[in-house]
Each structure stands twice: as structure tokens, then as C-alpha cells.
SEDREN-190460 format. One record per residue (C-alpha): residue number from 1; residue in one letter; z, x, y. Coordinates in pm, 1 decimal. Example, Ala and Ser with C-alpha at 12.3 -4.5 7.8 and 13.67 -1.06 7.14 Angstrom:
2
(rec 1; 'a'; (780.0; 1230.0; -450.0))
(rec 2; 's'; (714.0; 1367.0; -106.0))
END
This chain:
120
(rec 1; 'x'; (-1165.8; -1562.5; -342.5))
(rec 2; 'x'; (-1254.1; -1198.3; -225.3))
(rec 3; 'x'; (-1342.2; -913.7; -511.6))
(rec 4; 'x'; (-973.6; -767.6; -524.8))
(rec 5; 'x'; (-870.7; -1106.8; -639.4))
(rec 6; 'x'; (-1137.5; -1169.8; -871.3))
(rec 7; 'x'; (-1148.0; -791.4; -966.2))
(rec 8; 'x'; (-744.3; -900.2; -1073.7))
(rec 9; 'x'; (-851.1; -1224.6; -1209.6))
(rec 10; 'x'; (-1035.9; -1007.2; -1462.7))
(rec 11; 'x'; (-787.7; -727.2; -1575.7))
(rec 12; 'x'; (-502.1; -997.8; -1576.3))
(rec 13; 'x'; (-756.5; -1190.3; -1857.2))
(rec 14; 'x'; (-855.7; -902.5; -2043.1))
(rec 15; 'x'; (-462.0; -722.5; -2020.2))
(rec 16; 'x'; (-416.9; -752.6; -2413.3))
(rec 17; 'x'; (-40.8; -607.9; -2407.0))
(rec 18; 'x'; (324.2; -723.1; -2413.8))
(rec 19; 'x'; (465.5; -377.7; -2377.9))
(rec 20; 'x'; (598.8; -352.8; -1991.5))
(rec 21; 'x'; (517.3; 73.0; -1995.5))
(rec 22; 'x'; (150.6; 2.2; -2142.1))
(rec 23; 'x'; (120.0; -291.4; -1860.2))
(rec 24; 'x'; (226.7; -82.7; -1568.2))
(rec 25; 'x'; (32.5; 220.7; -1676.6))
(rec 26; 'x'; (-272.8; -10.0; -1710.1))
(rec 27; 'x'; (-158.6; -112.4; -1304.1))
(rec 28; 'x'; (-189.1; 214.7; -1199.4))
(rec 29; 'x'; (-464.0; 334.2; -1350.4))
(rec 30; 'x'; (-630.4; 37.2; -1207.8))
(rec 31; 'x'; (-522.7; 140.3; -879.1))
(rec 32; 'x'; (-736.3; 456.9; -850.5))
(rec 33; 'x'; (-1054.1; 218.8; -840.8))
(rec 34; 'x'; (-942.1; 155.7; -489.6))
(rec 35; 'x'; (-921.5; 389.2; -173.7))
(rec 36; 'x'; (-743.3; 206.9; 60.8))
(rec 37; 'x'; (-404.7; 171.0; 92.6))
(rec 38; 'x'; (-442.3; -197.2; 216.8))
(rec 39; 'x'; (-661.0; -240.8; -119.7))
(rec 40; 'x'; (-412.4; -117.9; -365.8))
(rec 41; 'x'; (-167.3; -354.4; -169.4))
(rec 42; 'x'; (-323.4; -649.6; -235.1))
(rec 43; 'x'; (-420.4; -520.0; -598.2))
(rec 44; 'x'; (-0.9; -534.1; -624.3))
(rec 45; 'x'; (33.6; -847.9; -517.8))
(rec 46; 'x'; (-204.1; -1043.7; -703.4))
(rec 47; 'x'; (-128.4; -887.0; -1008.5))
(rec 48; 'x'; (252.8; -993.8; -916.1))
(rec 49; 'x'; (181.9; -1349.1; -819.3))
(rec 50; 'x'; (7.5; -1412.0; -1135.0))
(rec 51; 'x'; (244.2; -1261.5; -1345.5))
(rec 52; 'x'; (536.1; -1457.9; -1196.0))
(rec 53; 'x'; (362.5; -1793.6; -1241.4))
(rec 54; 'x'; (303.1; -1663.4; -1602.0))
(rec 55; 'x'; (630.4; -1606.6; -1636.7))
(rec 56; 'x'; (706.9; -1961.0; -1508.7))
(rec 57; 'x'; (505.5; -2075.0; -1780.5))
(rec 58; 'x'; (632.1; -1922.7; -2014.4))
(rec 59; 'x'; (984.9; -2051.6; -1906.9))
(rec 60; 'x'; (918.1; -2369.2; -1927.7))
(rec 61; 'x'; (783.4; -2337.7; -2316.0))
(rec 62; 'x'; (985.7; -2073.7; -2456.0))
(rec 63; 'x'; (1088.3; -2195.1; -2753.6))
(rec 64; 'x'; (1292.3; -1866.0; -2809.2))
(rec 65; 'x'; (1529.1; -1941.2; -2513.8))
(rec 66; 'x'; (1523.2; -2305.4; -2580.1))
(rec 67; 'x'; (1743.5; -2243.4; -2906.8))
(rec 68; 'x'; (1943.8; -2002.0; -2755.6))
(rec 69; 'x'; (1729.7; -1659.6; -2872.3))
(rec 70; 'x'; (1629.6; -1342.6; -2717.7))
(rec 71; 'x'; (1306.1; -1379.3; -2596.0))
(rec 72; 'x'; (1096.8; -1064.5; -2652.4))
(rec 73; 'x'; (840.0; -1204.5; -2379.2))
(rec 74; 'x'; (1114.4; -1275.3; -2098.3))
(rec 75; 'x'; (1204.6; -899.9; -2113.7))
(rec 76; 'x'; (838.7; -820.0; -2105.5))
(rec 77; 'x'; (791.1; -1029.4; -1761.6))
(rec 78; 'x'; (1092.7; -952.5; -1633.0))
(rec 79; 'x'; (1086.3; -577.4; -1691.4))
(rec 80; 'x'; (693.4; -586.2; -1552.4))
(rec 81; 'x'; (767.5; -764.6; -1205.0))
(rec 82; 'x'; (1035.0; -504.9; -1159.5))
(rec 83; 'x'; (767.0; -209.0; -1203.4))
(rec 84; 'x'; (564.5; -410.6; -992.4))
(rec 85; 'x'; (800.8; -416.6; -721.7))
(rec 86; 'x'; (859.7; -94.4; -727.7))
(rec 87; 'x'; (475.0; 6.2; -755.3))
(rec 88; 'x'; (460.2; -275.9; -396.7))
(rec 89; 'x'; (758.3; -89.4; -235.4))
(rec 90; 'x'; (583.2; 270.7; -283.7))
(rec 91; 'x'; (214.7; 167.8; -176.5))
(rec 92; 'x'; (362.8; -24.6; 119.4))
(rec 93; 'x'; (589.2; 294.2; 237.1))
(rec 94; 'x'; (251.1; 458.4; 272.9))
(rec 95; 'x'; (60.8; 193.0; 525.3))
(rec 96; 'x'; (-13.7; 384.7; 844.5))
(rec 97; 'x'; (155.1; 255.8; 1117.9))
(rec 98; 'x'; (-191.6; 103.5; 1300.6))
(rec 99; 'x'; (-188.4; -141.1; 938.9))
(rec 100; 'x'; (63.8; -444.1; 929.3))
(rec 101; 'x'; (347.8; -467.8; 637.4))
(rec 102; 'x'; (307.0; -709.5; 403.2))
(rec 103; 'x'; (659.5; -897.2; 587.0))
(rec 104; 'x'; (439.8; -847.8; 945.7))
(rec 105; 'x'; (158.9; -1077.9; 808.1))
(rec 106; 'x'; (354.7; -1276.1; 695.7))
(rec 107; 'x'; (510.6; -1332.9; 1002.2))
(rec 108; 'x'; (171.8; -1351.7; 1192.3))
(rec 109; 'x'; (39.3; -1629.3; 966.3))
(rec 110; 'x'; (392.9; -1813.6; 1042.1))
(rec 111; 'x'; (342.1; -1760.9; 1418.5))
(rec 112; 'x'; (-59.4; -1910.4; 1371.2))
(rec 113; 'x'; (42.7; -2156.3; 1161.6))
(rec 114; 'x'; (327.6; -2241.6; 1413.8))
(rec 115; 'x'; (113.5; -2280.0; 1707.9))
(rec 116; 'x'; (-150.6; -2432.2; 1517.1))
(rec 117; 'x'; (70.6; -2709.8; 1456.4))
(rec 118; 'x'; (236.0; -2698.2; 1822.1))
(rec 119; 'x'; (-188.4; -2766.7; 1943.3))
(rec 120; 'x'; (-219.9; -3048.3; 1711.6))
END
């Protein structure tokens, strides 16, 4: 695990909120710890991941949307990833051209992973 994902680890643990504006403001002031555009990328994108598999979670024991309710907590996540994608869109629309996309590396690792398994 390298320090952007612990350093995410450790706001996502300490977040305290269920208010999607308070969250997102939180995001970006967290962002202007970091410098690089690559660094506030992967900032995004952690905080994303771990949101959606907390979301996940909380699917799966929602007792609010098990009987049928509005579920003040799906709106919350739901409302939060959004932000988040939009926060990911806007930080990735700045990457200078020499630094891949997110959708490049991906990509890259398929191709290595590909020809990794071709070798084997």
C-alpha cells in the first residue's frame, strides 16, 4: 500500500459525516495536500473505490430498503459517488498529455497482463 492509499485509508476512517456537501467539501479540501495532478487522481479513486464497497455494504444490510423505506444513507452514497465522479472527470481533464488517463492504464495493465499470460 503506497501513502496516498494509506493517507485515504485514514480520512475515509476518521470522515465522521453523512451529509454528501460536507463529504465532498472534506474531498477537496483534502486535495490541496497534494501537488500533482497524478496524486489528486489517485486520491479520487481510492476515496471512490472505498465508498462504493461501502455502499455495497450497506446494501446488503439496509434494513430501511429491506421494508420498503427511504434510506437516508443510500442517497448519501449515491449522491457522494456522483460528486466523486465529477471531482475524477475534472482532475483527469487536466493530466498533461506526457501522463496516461486513468482508461490508458488500464488498458496497459490489460495488455501486460495479456502477454503475461500469452508467456506462461
Amino acid at each position: 500500500m503506497n501513502v496516498i492509499q494509506k493517507q485515504v485509508n485514514d480520512f475515509m476512517e476518521y470522515l465522521g459525516t453523512s451529509d454528501s456537501k460536507v463529504f465532498i467539501q472534506k474531498v477537496r479540501d483534502e486535495l490541496q495536500d497534494y501537488h500533482k495532478t497524478v496524486h489528486k487522481l489517485e486520491f479520487l479513486q481510492r476515496v471512490s473505490y472505498i465508498m462504493k464497497i461501502r455502499f455495497d455494504e450497506h446494501t446488503t444490510h439496509c434494513l430501511e430498503k429491506a421494508s420498503g423505506e427511504e434510506c437516508d444513507m443510500d442517497d448519501f452514497y449515491e449522491a457522494s459517488l456522483f460528486f466523486l465522479q465529477n471531482e475524477i472527470d475534472e482532475v483527469d481533464k487536466s493530466i498533461e498529455k506526457t501522463e496516461f488517463t486513468c482508461e490508458e492504464k488500464l488498458r496497459a495493465d490489460e495488455a501486460i497482463n495479456q502477454i503475461l499470460k500469452n508467456t506462461n
